[in-house]
C-alpha positions as CSV (number, residue, x, y, z in Angstrom):
1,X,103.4,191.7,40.2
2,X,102.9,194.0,43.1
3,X,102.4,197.3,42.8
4,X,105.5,199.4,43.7
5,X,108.0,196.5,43.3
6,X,110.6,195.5,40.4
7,X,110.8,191.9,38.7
8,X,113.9,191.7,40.8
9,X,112.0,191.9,44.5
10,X,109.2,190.5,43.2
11,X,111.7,187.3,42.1
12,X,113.4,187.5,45.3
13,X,110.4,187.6,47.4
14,X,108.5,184.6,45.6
15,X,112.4,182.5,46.4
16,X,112.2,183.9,49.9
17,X,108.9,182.5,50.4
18,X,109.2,179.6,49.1
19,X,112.8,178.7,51.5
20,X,110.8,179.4,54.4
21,X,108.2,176.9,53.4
22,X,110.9,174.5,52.7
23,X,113.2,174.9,55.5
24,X,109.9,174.8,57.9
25,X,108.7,171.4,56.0
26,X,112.2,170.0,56.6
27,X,112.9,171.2,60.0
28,X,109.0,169.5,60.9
29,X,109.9,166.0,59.0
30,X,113.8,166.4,61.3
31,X,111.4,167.0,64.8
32,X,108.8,164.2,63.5
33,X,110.3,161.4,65.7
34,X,109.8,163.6,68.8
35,X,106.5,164.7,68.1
36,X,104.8,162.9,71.1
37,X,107.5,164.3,73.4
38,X,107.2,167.7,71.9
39,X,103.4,167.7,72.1
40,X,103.4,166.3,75.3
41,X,106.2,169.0,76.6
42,X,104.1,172.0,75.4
43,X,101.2,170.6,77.0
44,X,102.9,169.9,80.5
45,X,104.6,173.7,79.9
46,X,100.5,175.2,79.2
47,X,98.9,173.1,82.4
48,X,101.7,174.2,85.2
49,X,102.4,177.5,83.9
50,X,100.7,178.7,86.8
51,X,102.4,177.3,89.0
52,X,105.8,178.7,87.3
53,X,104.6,182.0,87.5
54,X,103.7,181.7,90.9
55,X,107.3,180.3,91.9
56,X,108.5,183.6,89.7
57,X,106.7,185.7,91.8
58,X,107.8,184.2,95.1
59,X,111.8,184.4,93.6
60,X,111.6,186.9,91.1
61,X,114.9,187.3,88.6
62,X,115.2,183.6,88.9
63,X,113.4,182.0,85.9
64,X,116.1,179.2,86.1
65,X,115.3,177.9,89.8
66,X,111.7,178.4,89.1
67,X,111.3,176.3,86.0
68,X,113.1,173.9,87.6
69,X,111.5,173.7,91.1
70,X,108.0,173.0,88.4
71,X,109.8,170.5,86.7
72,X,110.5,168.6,89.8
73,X,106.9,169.0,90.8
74,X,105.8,168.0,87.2
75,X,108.2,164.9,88.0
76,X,107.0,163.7,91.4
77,X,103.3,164.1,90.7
78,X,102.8,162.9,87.7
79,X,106.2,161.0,86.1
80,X,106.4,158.9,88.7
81,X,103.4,157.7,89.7
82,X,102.7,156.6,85.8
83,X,105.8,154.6,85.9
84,X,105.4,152.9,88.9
85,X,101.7,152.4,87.7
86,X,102.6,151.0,84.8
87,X,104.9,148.5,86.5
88,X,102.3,147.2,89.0
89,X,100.6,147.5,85.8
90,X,102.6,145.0,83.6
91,X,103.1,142.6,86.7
92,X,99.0,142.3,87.0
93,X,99.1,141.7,83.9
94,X,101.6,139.3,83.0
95,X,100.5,137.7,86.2
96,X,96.7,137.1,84.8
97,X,97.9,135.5,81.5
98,X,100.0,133.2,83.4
99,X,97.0,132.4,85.0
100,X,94.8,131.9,81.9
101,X,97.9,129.2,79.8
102,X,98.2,127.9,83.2
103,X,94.4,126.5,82.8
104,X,93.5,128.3,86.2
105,X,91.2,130.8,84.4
106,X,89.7,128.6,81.8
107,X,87.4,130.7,79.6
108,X,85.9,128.1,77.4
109,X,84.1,126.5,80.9
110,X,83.3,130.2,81.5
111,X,81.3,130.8,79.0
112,X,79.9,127.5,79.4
113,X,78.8,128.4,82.9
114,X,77.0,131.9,81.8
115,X,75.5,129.8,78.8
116,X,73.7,127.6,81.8
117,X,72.1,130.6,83.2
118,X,71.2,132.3,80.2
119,X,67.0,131.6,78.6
120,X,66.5,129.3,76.5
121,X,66.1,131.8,72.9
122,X,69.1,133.3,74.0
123,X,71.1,129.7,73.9
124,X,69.5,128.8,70.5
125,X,70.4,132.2,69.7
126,X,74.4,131.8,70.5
127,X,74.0,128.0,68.9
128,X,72.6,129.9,65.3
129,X,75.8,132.1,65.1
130,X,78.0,128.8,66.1
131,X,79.0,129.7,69.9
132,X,77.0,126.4,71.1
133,X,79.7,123.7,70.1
134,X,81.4,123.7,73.3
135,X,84.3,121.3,71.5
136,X,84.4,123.9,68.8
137,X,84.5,126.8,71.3
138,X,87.2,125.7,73.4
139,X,89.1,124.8,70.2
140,X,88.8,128.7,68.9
141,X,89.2,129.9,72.5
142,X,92.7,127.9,72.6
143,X,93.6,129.4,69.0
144,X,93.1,133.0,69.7
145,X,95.4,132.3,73.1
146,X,97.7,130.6,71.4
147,X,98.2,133.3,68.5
148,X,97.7,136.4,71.8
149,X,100.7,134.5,73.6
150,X,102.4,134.6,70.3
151,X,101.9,138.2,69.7
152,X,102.9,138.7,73.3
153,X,106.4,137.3,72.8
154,X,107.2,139.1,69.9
155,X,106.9,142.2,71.6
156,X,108.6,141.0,74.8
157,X,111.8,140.6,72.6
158,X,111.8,144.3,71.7
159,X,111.1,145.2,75.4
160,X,114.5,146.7,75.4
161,X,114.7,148.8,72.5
162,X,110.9,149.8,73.6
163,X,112.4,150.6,77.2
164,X,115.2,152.9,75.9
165,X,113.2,154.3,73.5
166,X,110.3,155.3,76.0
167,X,113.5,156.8,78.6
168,X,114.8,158.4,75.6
169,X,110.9,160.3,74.5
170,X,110.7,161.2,78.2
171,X,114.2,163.0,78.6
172,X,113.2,164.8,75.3
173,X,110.1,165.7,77.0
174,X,111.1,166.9,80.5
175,X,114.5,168.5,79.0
176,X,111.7,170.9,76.5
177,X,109.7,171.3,79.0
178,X,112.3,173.0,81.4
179,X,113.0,175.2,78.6
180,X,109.0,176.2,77.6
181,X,108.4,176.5,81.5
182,X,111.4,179.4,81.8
183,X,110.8,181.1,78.2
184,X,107.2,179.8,77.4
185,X,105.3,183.2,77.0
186,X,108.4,185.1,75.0
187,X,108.2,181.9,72.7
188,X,104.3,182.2,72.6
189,X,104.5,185.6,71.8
190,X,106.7,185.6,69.1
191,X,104.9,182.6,67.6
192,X,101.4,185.2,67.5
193,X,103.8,188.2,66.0
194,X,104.3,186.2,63.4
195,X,100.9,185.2,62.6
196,X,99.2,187.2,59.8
197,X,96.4,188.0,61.3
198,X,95.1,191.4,63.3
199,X,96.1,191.8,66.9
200,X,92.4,191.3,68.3
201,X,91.9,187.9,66.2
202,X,95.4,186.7,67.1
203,X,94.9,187.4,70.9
204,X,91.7,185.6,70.6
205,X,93.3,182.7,69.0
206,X,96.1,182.1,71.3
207,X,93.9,182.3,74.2
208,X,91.5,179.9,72.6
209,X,94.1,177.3,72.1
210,X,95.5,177.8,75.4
211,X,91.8,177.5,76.9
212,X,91.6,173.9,74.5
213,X,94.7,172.2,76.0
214,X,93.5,172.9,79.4
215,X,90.1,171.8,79.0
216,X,91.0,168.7,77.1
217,X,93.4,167.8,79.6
218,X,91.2,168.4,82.9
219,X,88.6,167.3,80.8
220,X,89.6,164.1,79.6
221,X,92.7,162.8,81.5
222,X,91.9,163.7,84.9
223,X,88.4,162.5,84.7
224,X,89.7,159.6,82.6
225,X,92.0,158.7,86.1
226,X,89.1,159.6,88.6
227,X,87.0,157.1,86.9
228,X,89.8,154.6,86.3
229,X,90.6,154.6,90.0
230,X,87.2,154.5,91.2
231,X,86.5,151.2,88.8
232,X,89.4,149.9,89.8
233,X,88.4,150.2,93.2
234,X,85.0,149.2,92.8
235,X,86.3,145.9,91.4
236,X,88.6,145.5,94.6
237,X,86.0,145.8,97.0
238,X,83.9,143.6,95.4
239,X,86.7,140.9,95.2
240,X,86.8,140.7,91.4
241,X,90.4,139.8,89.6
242,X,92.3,141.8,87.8
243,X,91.0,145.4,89.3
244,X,94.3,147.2,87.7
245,X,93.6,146.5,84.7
246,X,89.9,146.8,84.7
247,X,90.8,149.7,86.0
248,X,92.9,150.8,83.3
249,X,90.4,150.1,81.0
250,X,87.3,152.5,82.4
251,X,90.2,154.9,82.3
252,X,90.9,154.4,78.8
253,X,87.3,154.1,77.7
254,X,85.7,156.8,79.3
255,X,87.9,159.3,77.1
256,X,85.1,158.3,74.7
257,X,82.1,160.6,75.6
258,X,78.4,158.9,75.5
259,X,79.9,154.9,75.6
260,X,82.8,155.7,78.5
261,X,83.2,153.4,81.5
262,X,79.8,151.5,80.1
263,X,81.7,149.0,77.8
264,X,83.6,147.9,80.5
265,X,81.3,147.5,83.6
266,X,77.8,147.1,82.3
267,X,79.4,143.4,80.5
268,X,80.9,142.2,83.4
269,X,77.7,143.1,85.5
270,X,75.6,141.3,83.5
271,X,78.5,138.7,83.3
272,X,77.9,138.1,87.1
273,X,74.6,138.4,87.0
274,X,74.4,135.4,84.6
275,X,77.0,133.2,86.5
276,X,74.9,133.8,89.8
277,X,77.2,135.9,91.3
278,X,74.0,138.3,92.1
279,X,75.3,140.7,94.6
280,X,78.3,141.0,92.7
281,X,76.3,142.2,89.9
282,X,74.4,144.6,91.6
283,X,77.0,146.2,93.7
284,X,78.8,146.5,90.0
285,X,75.8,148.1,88.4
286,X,74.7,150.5,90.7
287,X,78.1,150.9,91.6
288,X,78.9,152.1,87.8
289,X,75.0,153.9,87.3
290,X,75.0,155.6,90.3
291,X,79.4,156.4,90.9
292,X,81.7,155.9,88.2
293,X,79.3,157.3,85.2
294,X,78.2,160.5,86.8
295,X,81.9,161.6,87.7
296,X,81.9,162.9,84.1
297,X,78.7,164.9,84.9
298,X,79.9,166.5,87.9
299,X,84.1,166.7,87.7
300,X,83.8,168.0,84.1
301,X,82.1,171.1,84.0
302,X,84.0,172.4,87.5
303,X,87.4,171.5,86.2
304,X,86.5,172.9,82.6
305,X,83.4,175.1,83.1
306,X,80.4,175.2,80.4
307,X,82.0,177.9,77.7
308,X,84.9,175.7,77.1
309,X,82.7,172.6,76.8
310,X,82.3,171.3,73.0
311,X,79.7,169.0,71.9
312,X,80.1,165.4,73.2
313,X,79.5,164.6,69.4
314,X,82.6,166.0,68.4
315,X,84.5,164.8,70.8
316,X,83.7,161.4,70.7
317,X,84.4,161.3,66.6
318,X,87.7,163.9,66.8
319,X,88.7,161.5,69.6
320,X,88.1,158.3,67.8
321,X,89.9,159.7,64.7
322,X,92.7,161.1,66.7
323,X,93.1,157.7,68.1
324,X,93.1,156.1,64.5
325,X,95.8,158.1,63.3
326,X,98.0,158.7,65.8
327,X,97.6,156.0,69.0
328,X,97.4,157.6,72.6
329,X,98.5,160.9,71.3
330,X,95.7,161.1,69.3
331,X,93.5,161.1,72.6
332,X,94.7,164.9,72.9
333,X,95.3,165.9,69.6
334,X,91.8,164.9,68.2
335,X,90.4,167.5,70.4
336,X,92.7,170.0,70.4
337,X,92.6,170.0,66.5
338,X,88.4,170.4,66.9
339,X,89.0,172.9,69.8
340,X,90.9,174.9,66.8
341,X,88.2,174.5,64.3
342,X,85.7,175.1,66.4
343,X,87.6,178.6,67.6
344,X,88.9,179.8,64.4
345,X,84.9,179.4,62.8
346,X,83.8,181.3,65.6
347,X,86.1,184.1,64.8
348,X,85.5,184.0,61.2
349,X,82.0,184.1,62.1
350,X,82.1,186.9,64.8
351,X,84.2,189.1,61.9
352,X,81.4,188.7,59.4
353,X,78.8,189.8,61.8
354,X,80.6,192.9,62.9
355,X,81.0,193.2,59.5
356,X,77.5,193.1,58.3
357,X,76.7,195.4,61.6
358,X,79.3,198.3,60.4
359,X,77.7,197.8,56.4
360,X,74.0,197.9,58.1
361,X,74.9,201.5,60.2
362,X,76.2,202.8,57.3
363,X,73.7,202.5,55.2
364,X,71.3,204.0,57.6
């Protein structure tokens, strides 16, 4: 019992807490559908805040036009190029597995072709592990189509309630985001009132997470699309198929730190190489050495800077994991939760040295 207080307000503070940790349980499992649209809301609300504030400045009094003259921005810049990406998108890609059940791409002869090319111990090699039945290969190559075009379908009859439910996550996210973008920093400073910690460490804390989302973001995503579109490109120029979506996947891939874009290009180089497509192959790899792999070396640090860097350690496993758990969102979220760990250590850290500094003057 605290000192000071009756059984009574001691009773009645113990049943206050534990309502508010209730009521906030319930209200997060009620707001659990919508977590990708609120996460993705606050982090749209944290990246264009500037420009919000500069809108403010040039019509002050008039947080409702500002807001939504960002929103509009937030719209035309980035909502609808990913939708109409996403459509070319879905039509490359439909269009190449037409191709592929069609028999115009025919990956069991393929293979057979880069099998021709390839040394003699590396063929015995494939043979050992049972890739040098071509019968055999065709036959598994046909299976795993088969059960892909299967898979496909399924999901093509749930397009709709996919469609409305994507619509749906994105009205949630722009309708939140209007709202965080007009009374963002009152609800961000009532959010560090309440937490029970001392001004400095909450100040630093806030400003650490804010400093996270932006890094992770122009970290990650915009590099993720600089190297995307400069794959993607790369494969265009050289004339190989399907530059979208090997596009799309140097984007994906290079939100992985240390692997990135190599899973995807360094393959299909040697791929060429092997199938006597040589210039191909080496316009691909110096292409992907010499471009699309140092645009994390030199984009990163002047969109981030070096002191909100973490280790590419951590974010390669906090990405991975975030990924396991919680698909795409998981790309940001990892991070973010590291970038948290990472900042609230450091303060624990910088209190116990100050601490041990204050104990050492006094007993001087």
């Amino acid at each position: 019992m605290s000192e000071g207080q009756s059984p009574d307000q001691t009773s009645a503070r113990r049943f206050f807490l534990s309502l508010i940790v209730i009521v906030t349980l319930a209200f997060l499992w009620l707001v659990t559908p919508f977590a990708g649209a609120i996460l993705w809301a606050v982090i749209a609300a944290v990246l264009f805040d500037p420009l919000n504030m500069r809108l403010l400045r040039a019509m002050p009094g008039r947080r409702n036009g500002a807001a939504l003259l960002s929103l509009l921005v937030i719209v035309t810049v980035v909502v609808v190029p990913a939708i109409l990406l996403g459509a070319a998108l879905l039509t490359e890609a439909s269009a190449f597995f037409a191709r592929i059940r069609s028999g115009q791409i025919d990956l069991g002869r393929l293979f057979i072709e880069a099998q021709r090319h390839l040394p003699a111990w590396a063929r015995s090699g494939l043979a050992d592990i049972g890739l040098g039945d071509v019968g055999g290969l065709r036959a598994r190559l046909s299976q795993g189509l088969a059960n892909s075009f299967q898979s496909v379908a399924g999901r093509i009859l749930n397009i709709g309630q996919g469609t409305l439910g994507f619509f749906l996550a994105l009205g949630v996210t722009l309708y939140l985001t209007f709202f965080l973008l007009r009374d963002g920093r009152e609800l961000a400073a009532r959010v560090e009132r309440a937490l029970p910690l001392m001004p400095e460490r909450r100040m630093i804390l806030v400003a650490k997470m804010v400093l996270v989302i932006r890094a992770t973001i122009k970290g990650s995503i915009v590099v993720a699309i600089l190297q995307g579109t400069v794959g993607g490109f790369t494969f265009w120029v050289l004339g190989l198929p399907g530059a979208l979506l090997w596009g799309l996947a140097m984007g994906v891939f290079s939100l992985f730190p240390a692997i990135g874009t190599g899973l995807v290009w360094v393959p299909v180089a040697l791929y060429l190489l092997a199938t006597g497509a040589i210039w191909q192959g080496i316009g691909l790899f110096l292409c992907g050495f010499f471009i699309i792999s140092t645009v994390d070396n030199i984009v990163r640090p002047l969109l981030v800077g070096r002191d909100a860097r973490m280790p590419d350690y951590v974010v390669l496993i906090t990405t991975l994991g975030g990924f396991e758990l919680m698909g795409f969102n998981g790309f940001v979220v990892g991070p973010l939760i590291a970038g948290l760990f990472l900042a609230i250590w450091e303060i624990s850290m910088d209190a116990q040295d100050a601490k041990r500094a204050r104990l050492s003057d006094s007993s001087r």
